[in-house]
BAMARSE-800215 format. One line per 8 residues: number of its first residue (from 1); for each residue x, y, z of C-alpha. Coordinates in steps of 0.2 Angstrom, whole numbers, plus 2048, in hexadecimal, padded with zeros to 3 digits. Example, Ala and Ser with C-alpha at 12.3 -4.5 7.8 and 13.67 -1.06 7.14 Angstrom:
2
1	83E 7EA 827  844 7FB 824
//
This chain:
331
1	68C C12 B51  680 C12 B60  682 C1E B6B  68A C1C B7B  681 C26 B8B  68C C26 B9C  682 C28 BAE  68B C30 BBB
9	68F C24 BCA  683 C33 BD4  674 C2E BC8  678 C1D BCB  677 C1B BDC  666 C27 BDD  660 C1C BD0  661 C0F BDC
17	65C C17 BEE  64D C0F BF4  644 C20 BFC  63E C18 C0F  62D C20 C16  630 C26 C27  624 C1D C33  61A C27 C40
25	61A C19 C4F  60F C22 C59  602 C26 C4D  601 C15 C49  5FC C10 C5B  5F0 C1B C5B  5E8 C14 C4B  5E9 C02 C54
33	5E2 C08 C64  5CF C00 C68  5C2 C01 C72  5C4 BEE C77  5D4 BF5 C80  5CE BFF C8B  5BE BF4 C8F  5CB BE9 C93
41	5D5 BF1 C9F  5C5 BFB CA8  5BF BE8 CAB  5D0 BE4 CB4  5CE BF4 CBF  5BD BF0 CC2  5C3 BDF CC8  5CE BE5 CD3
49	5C2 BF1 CDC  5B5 BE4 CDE  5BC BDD CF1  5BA BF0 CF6  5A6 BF0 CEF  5A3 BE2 CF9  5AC BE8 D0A  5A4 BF8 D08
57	593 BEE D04  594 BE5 D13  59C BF3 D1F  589 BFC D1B  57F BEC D1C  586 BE9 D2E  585 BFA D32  573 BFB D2C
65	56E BEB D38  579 BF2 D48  56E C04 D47  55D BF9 D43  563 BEF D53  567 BFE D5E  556 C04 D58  54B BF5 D5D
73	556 BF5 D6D  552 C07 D74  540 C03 D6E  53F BF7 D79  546 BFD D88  53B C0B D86  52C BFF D85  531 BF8 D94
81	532 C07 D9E  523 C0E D96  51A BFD D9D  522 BFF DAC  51C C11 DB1  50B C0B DAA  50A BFE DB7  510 C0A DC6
89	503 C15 DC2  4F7 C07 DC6  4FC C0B DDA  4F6 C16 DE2  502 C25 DEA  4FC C24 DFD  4FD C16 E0D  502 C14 E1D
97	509 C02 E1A  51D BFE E17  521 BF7 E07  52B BE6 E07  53E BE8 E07  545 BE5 DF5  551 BD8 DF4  564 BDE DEC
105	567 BD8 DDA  572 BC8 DDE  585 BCF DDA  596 BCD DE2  595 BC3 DF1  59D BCA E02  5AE BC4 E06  5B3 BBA E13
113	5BB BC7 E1E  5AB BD5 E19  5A1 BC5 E21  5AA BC4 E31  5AA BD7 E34  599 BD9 E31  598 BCA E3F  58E BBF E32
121	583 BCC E30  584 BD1 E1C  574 BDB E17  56B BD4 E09  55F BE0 E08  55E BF3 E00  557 BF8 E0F  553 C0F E0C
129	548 C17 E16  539 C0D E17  52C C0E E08  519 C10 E06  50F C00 E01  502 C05 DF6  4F3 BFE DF5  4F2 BF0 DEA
137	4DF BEC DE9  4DC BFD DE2  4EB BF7 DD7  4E0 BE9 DD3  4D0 BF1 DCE  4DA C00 DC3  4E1 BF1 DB8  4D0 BE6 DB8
145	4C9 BF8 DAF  4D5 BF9 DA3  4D4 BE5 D9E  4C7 BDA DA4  4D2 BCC DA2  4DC BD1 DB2  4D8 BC4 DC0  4E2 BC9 DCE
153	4F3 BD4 DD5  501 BCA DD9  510 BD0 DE5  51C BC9 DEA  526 BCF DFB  537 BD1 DFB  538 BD5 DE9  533 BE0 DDA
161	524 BD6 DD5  514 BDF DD6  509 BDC DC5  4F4 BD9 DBF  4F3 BC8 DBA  4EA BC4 DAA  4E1 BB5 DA4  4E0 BB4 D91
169	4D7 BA8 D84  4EB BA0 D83  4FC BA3 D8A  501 BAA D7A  4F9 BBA D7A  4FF BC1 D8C  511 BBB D87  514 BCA D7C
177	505 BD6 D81  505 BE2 D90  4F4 BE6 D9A  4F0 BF4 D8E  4EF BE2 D81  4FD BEE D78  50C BE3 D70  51D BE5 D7D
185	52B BD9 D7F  527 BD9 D93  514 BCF D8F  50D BCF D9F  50C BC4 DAF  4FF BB9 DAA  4F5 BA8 DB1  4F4 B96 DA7
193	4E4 B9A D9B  4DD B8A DA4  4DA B92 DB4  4C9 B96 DBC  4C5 BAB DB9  4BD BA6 DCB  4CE BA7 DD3  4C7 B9B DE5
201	4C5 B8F DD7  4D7 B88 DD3  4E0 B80 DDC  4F1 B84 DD3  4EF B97 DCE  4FE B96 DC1  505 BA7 DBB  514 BA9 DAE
209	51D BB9 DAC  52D BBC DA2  53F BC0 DAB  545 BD0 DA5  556 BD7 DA6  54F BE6 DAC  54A BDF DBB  537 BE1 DB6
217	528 BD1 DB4  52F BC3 DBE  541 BC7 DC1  53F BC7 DD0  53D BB4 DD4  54D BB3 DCB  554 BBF DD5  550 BB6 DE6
225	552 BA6 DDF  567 BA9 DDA  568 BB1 DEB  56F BA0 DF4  576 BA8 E02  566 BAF E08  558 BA6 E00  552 B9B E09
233	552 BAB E1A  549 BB4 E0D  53D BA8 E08  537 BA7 E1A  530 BB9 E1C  52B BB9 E09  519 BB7 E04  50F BB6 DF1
241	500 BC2 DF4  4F2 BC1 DE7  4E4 BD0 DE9  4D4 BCD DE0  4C3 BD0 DE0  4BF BC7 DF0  4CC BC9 DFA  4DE BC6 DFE
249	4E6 BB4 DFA  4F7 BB4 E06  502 BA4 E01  516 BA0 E05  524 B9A DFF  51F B85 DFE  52C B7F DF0  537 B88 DE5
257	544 B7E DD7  549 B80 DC5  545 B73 DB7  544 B73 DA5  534 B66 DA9  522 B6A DA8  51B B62 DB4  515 B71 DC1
265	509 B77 DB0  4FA B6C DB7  4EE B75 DBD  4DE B68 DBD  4DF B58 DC4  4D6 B46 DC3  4D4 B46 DD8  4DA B49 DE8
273	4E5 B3D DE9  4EE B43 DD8  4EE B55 DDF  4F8 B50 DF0  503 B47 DE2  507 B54 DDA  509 B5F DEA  516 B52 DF1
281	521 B52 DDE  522 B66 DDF  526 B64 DF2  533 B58 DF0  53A B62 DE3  540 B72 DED  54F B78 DEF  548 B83 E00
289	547 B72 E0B  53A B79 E16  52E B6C E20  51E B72 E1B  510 B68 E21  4FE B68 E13  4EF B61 E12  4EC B5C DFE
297	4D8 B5F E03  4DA B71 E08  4EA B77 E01  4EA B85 DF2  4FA B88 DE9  500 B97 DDE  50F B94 DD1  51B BA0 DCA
305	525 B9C DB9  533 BA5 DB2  540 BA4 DA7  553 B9F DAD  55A BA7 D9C  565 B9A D98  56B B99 D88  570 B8A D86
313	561 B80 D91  551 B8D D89  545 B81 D91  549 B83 DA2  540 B8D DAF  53E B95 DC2  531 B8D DCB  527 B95 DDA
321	51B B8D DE2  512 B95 DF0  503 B8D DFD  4F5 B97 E04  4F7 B9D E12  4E8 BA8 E17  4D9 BB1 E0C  4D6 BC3 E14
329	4C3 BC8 E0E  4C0 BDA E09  4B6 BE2 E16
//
C-alpha cells in the first residue's frame, strides 16, 4: 500500500506564491537617462536665446557706428576751426580802415507790425562798434609764401568772405585740401584750373568755394543770396575785391541766379562776339534786375560758385557774377 503524504493548505498556497521583485522606478530613470537628452534640451534653450544675441549684436554694432560718427563729427568741426584760425592769422592786427558791415544769418523775418514801428526801417545788419579792415595785400603775400599756387585774396563786402585763391593742376585737389595742401572737409576757395596764373589775363576769373554750415568758404553768397528782403539794397553797396600782385581788381554785383546748368564754367572763348554772348546769357539770367550797361570789348568778369545744399537737386548751384569796376595799382 503506497503511502499517502498530506500538504497542509499553508504549504500549498506558499508552494504556489509567485514572489514579485520590487521595482525601484527611479533608479531605472536614471539608468535610461542620456546625454542625447540633454543636448536636446540645451539646443531648445539656445534657440530661444538666439532673438536676444542678435538684438544685443546689433544694439553694439549701432552703437559702435554712432560713436565712430560723433567722432569724425568733432574732427571735423575742429578742422574747420583749426582752418579758420589759420586763415585769420593771415591778417594782420592793425589799420585805420572800417571793415564792411556783416550781413545777419537770414532767420525769422520781422512782422508786420515790428515793420510798421520801426517806420519800414528793419536793420539787416549786425551793426557793433565799428571793426578794423586789415589789410588784405599783406594777407595776400603771407598766403602766396605758404603755397605758391595762391593767385589772389578775395573779399567779399557785406559778408564773411575773405580767403587766398588758389589755382591747382585740377579742381579736384583744392576741393578737399586747405592752403597748407593738408586734407580738410572745407577745401579752399579756389579758381577753374583753366585760368591764366597772370590774373589781367582772363576775362572770367572763376573761383569755386564750398558752403559750409559753419558760415565759413563761400556761405556767404548763400547768405546774401536767401536774403530777399534786402538783397538787391545790399547788392548795391556790395563789391568783389580781388588783391594780387599788381594791384587791386574792384568789381560789382553784374548778375546773380541759381542753376543746376553749367554754362557760367567758360572761361575761354572763340571771339568777341561769343564773349558779349555769353555776357548777355548770365546778364539775362539775374535775379537782381539792375540795368547795367558793358562793353563785351573791355569788360572783365569774376564768378563765384557755390553749393545750394539741396538734397534732392545736388547739382544746383549759386552764381555770382561780378564786373570790373576799377584796378587800383600798388604804389
Amino acid at each position: 500500500m503506497s503511502e499517502y503524504r498530506s500538504t497542509s493548505l499553508k504549504d500549498f498556497l506558499e508552494s504556489k506564491t509567485v514572489k514579485i521583485k520590487p521595482v525601484n522606478t527611479f533608479a531605472e530613470s536614471v539608468d535610461a537617462f542620456r546625454s542625447s537628452d540633454i543636448r536636446g534640451r540645451h539646443e531648445r534653450d539656445k534657440m530661444k536665446m538666439s532673438p536676444l544675441l542678435i538684438r544685443s549684436v546689433m544694439l553694439s554694432a549701432a552703437l559702435c557706428v554712432f560713436f565712430y560718427c560723433a567722432y569724425l563729427l568733432i574732427a571735423d568741426v575742429r578742422s574747420d576751426r583749426e582752418q579758420q584760425k589759420a586763415y585769420e592769422a593771415l591778417l594782420p592786427k592793425n589799420s585805420a580802415v572800417p571793415a564792411s558791415k556783416k550781413l545777419n544769418e537770414p532767420g525769422r523775418m520781422p512782422t508786420l507790425l515790428e515793420m510798421l514801428a520801426a517806420g519800414g526801417d528793419v536793420g539787416e545788419y549786425i551793426d557793433p562798434e565799428p571793426e578794423i579792415e586789415e589789410d588784405y595785400h599783406q594777407a595776400f603775400l603771407r598766403a602766396l609764401q605758404i603755397n605758391p599756387d595762391v593767385i589772389g585774396y578775395v573779399v567779399v563786402t557785406g559778408t564773411k568772405i575773405r580767403y587766398p585763391i588758389l589755382l591747382g593742376e585740377d579742381n579736384s585737389f583744392y576741393l578737399t585740401h586747405n592752403l597748407y595742401k593738408q586734407k580738410s572737409s572745407a577745401g579752399s576757395i579756389f579758381a577753374d584750373y583753366t585760368l591764366s596764373r597772370n590774373y589781367s589775363e582772363n576775362y572770367n576769373v572763376l573761383m569755386f568755394g564750398h558752403c559750409m554750415k559753419n558760415g565759413t568758404m563761400f556761405r556767404g553768397i548763400k547768405l546774401w543770396y536767401d536774403n530777399y528782403i534786402n538783397r538787391a539794397a545790399v547788392a548795391e553797396s556790395m563789391q568783389i575785391k580781388v588783391y594780387t600782385k599788381e594791384g587791386i581788381y574792384v568789381y560789382k554785383p553784374f548778375s546773380a541766379y541759381r542753376t543746376n546748368e553749367m554754362f557760367y564754367m567758360k572761361t575761354s572763348f572763340a571771339d568777341l562776339n561769343d564773349y558779349k554772348n555769353f555776357l548777355d546769357k548770365i546778364y539775362s539770367r539775374s535775379v537782381l534786375k539792375k540795368n547795367i550797361q558793358y562793353n563785351a570789348s573791355e569788360a572783365k568778369i569774376c564768378t563765384l560758385v557755390t553749393c545750394t545744399n539741396v538734397p534732392s537737386n545736388p547739382e544746383e548751384r549759386y552764381v555770382l557774377h561780378g564786373i570790373l569796376q576799377q584796378f587800383i595799382p600798388y604804389e
